[in-house]
C-alpha positions in Angstrom: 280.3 93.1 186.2 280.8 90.4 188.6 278.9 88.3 186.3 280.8 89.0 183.4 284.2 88.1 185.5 283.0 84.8 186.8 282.1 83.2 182.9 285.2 84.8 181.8 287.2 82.5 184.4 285.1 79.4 183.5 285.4 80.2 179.8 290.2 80.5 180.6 290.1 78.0 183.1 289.5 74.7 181.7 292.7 73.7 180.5 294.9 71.5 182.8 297.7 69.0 183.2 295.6 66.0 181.8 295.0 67.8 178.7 298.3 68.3 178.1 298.6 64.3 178.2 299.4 62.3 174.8 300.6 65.9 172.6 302.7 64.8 170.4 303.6 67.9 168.8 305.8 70.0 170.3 304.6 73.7 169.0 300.6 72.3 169.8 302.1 71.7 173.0 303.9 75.2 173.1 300.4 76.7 172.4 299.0 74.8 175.0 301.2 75.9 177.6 301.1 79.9 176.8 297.5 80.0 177.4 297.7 77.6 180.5 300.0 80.2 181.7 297.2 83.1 180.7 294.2 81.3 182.2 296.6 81.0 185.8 297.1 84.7 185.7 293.7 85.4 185.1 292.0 83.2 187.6 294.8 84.8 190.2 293.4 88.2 188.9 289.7 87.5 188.9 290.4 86.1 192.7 291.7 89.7 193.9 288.4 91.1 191.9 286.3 89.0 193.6 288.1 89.3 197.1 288.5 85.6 197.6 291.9 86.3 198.8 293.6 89.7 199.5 294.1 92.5 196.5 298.1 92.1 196.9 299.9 94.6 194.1 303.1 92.6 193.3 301.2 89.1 192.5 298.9 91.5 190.6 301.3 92.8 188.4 302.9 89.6 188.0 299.8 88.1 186.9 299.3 91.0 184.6 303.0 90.9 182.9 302.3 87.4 182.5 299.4 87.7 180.5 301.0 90.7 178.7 304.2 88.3 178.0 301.7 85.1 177.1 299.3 86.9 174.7 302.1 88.6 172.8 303.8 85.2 171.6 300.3 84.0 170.4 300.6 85.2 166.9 303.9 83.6 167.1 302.5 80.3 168.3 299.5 80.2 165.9 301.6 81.1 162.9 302.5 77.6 162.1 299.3 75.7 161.5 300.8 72.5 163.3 297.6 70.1 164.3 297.7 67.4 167.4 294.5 65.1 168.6 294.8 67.6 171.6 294.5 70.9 170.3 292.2 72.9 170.5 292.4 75.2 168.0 290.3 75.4 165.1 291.6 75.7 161.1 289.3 78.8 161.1 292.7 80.4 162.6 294.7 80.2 159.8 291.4 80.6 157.0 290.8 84.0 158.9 294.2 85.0 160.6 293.7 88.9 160.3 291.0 88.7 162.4 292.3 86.4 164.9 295.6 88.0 165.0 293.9 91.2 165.9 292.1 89.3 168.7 295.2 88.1 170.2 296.3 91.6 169.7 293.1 93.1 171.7 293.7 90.9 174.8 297.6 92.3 174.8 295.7 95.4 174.5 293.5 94.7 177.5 296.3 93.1 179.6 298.4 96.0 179.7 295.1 98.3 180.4 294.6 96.0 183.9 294.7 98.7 186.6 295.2 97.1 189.9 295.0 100.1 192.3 292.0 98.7 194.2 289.3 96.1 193.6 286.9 98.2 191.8 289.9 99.1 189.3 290.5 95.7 188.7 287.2 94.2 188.2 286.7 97.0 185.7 289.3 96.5 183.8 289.6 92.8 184.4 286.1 92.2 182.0 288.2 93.5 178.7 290.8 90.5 179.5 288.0 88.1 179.8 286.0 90.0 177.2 289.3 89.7 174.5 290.0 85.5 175.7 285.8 85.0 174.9 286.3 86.4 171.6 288.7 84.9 170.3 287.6 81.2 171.9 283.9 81.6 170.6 285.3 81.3 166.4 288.8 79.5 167.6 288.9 77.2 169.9 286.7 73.9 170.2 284.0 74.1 172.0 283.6 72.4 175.6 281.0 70.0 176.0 
């Protein structure tokens, strides 16, 4: 489990300020910032999970509305198939939007699912978050080197 928590966060936490530099377009950049916003959250969640700092309940279910907030404007976001040097996305979005508009819904799913009553809760329930952001990066999003 613990495992499964720790590529989640490397997997969400790669975008950051320097990425956002030189997007010209304002609804790439829109994008961009939503799931900046989602990989924050998550990395503050996966923290608790993995006790690096204390489980703490109201920064928990901050982190968890934000994630629920983030994730539901992604369909929103994506609809528009606006393109930037920086973006990330792929044009498989938008040549298969069904199934990544279900994605997106899945992680809204597993967002609201997070159960933060103690650690073990959390990193439980924490693995569908990551599990939903994975699936959607592996067939859109452009792969790290």
């Amino acid at each position: 489990m613990r495992r499964h928590l720790l590529i989640a966060a490397a997997l969400l936490i790669t975008t950051s300020a320097h990425a956002h530099n030189g997007v010209k377009d304002p609804e790439v950049m829109a994008r961009m910032m939503a799931m900046e916003k989602i990989g924050a959250a998550f990395k503050t969640l996966v923290s608790m999970a993995k006790q690096e700092v204390p489980l703490h309940q109201a920064k928990a279910r901050m982190a968890r509305d934000t994630i629920v907030t983030e994730s539901g404007k992604i369909n929103a976001l994506f609809e528009n198939p606006a393109t930037d040097p920086k973006s990330e996305a792929l044009p498989a979005i938008w040549d298969n939007w069904a199934d990544f508009s279900a994605k997106s819904d899945d992680l809204t799913k597993a967002a609201k699912a997070l159960d933060f009553k103690d650690r073990a809760a959390l990193a439980s329930t924490l693995s569908g978050v990551g599990l939903a952001c994975k699936a959607c990066h592996k067939d859109y999003r452009l792969k790290k080197d």
